[in-house]
N, C-alpha and C positions, 0 to 999 in steps of 0.2 A: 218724806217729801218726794215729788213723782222729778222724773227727770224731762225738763223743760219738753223737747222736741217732741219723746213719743206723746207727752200729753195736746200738744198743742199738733199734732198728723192725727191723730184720734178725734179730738174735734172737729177737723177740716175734714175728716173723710166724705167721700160722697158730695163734695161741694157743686154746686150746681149751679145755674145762673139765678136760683133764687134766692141766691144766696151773698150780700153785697158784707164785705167785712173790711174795717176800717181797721188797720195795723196801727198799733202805738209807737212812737218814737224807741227809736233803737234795738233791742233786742226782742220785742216783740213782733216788729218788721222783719226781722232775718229767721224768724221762726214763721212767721205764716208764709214767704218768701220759700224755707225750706221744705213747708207739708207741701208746695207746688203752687207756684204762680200760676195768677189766673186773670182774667181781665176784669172782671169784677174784686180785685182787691185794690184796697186804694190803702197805698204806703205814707205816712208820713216821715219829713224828715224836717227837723226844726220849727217844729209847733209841738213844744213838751207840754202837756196839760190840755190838751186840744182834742184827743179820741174821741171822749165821747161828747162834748159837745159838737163835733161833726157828724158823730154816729148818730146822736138826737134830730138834726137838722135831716140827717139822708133818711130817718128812720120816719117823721113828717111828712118827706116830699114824696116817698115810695112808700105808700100804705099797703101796698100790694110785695113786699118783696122783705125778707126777712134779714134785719141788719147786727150784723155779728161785731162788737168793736173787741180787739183783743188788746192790751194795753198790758204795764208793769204797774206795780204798786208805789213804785217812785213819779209816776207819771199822775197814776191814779190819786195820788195824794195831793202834787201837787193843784189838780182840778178836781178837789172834793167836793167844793159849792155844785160841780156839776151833777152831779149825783140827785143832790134838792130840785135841780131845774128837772129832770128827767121822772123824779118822781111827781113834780106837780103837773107835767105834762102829760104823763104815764101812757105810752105811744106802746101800745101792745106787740108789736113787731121788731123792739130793741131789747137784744141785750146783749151782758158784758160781760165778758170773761178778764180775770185780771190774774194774770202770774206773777205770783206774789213771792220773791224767793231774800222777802224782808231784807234787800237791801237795795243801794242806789248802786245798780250795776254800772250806768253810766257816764260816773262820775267817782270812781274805786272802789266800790265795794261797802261806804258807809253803813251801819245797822240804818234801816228807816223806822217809820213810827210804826209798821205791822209787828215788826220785832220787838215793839218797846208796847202793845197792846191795844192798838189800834185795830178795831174788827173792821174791816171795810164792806164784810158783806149785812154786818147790826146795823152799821149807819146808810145802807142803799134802803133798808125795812122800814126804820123810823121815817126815812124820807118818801115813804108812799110805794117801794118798788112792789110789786106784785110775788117777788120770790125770792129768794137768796140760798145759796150754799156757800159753806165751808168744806173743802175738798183737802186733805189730808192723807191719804191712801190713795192706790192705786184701786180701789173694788170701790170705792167714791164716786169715781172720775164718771164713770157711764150716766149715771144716774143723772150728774151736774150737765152732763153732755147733753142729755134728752131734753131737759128743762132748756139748756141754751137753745137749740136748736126747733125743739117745739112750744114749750107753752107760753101762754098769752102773759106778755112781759108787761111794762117792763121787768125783768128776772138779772140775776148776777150771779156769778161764779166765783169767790175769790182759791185760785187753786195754788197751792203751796207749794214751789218748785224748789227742786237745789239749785245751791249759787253756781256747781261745778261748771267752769265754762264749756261755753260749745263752739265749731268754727262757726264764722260769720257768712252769712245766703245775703249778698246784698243785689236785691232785685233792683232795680231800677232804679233814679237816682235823679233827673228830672223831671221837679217840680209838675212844667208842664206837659212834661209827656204822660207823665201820670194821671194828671187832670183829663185830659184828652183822651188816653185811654179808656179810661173811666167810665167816660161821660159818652163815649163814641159805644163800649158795651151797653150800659143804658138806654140810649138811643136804640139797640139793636134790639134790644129785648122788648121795647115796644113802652120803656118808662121817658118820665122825663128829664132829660140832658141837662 
């Protein structure tokens, strides 16, 4: 299993304004937060199950701009159904990375369903996704990186983290500063607000 942070500065590297990524609840946010805040990341905080149905809606409205949603597997679980909507929309400029370190960090540490056999990157396939990996190794990880970041999605990552914790990066924290941030980069970049 890779350790959360370098995998997740490994995939932000080189982030760029084309680059718009939608943080999952909780520890996914204090990880993209940690590879370096940017004004094209939009944090959430209290919409668990909500990543990528947002990353689907931003990935829609911005066909011109490449949308990264990084999420957990506690999250991702519990918004499976989204998965089906994103493959039947199949928006070629989404995709998902999900750090999967098979348990509900957010809530103690419970085993979740990845640990009990649940593949989340079988069930993105069967749902029309254009790509999928399983990332288990560190000499994985590049490979899964290129596909997120370039080819025509939608594509998913599920990358196998450990549980050991890490300090908390809590970026920002208002709802709507966030939004407005956001939306005010967009704006700047010449998309729609």
């Amino acid at each position: 299993m890779l350790e959360r942070r370098i995998a997740v500065a490994r995939l932000l590297a080189d982030h760029d304004d084309n680059l718009l990524v939608v943080a999952g609840l909780g520890s996914p946010t204090y990880d993209v937060a940690a590879a370096g805040d940017h004004n094209s990341n939009f944090y959430l905080w209290g919409a668990m199950g909500l990543a990528v149905p947002i990353g689907l809606g931003l990935a829609l409205a911005q066909p011109a701009k490449r949308v990264l949603v990084v999420t957990g597997d506690g999250e991702m679980l519990m918004g499976m159904g989204s998965l089906a909507t994103v493959g039947a929309r199949r928006p070629p400029n989404l995709a998902i990375a999900v750090l999967d370190n098979e348990a509900f960090g957010e809530t103690g540490g419970q085993q979740s369903h990845t640990g009990l056999g649940t593949d989340l990157a079988a069930v993105a396939l069967a749902s029309g996704f254009a790509g999928a990996a399983m990332v288990r190794a560190d000499d994985e990880l590049g490979s899964a990186i290129d596909m997120l970041r370039n080819a025509v999605g939608p594509v998913i990552a599920v990358i196998k983290i450990s549980r050991a914790p890490v300090p908390r990066v809590l970026p920002e924290r208002d709802g709507h500063a966030i939004r407005q941030r956001f939306r005010s980069a967009l704006l700047s970049q010449g998309g729609i607000g």
